[in-house]
C-alpha positions in Angstrom: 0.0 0.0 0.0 1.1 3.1 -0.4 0.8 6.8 1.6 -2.3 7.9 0.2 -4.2 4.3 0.6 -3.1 4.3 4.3 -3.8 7.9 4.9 -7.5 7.9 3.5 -8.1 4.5 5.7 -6.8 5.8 8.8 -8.6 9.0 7.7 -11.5 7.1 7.2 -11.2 4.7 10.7 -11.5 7.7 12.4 -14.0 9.9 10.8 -16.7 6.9 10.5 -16.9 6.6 14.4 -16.5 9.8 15.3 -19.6 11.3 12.9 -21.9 8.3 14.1 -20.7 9.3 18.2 -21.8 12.7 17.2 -25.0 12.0 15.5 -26.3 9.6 18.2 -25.7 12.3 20.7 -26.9 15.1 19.0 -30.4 12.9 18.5 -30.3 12.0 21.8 -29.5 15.3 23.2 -31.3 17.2 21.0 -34.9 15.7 21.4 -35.0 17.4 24.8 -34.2 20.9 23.1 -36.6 20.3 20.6 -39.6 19.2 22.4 -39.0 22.5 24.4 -38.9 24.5 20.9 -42.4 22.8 20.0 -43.9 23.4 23.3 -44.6 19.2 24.1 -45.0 18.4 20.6 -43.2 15.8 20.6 -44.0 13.7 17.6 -42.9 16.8 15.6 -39.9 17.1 17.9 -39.0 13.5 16.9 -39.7 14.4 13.3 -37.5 17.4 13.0 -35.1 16.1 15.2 -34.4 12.8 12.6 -34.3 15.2 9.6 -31.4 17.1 11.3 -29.7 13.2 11.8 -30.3 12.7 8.2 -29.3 16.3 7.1 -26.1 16.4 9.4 -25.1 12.6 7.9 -25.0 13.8 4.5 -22.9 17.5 4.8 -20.3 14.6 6.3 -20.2 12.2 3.4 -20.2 15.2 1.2 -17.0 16.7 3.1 -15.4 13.3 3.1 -16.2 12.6 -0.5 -14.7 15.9 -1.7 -11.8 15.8 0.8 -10.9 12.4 -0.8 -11.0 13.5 -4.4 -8.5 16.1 -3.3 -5.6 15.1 -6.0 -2.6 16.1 -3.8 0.6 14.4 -2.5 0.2 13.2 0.7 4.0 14.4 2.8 5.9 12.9 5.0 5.2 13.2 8.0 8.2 14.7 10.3 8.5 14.1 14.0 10.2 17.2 15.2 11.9 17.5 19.0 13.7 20.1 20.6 16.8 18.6 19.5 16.1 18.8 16.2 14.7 22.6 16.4 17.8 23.8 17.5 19.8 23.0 14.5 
């Protein structure tokens, strides 16, 4: 494999997780907040509150879509420590 295969899976082993943590919180959290917003409504609260899920899924494949089409070298990665700074 080479840098840009293992750059877009680690990319990827990270981003996957982290946007479902997100989303499941932001559902869970934001029911509460949005049964407030519609005064006990809260079939409408659930109803809004899955279309945000739904809409904040897809800006995230977008960005990770268009971030991996990005046709650019990926660099090497340089560990710098003091030692090396003062050079």
């Amino acid at each position: 494999m080479n840098e840009t295969t293992i750059s877009y899976s680690l990319y990827l082993l990270i981003a996957i997780p982290v946007t479902i943590w997100v989303a499941k919180t932001l559902h869970r959290n934001g029911r509460v907040f949005l049964v407030d917003c519609f005064h006990g409504n809260a079939e409408m609260a659930d109803s809004v509150n899955h279309l945000l899920v739904v809409g904040f899924y897809l800006i995230n494949i977008g960005f990770v879509t268009l971030f991996l089409k990005i046709e650019s070298k990926v660099q090497d990665c340089l560990l710098y420590t003091s030692d090396a700074a003062d050079e």
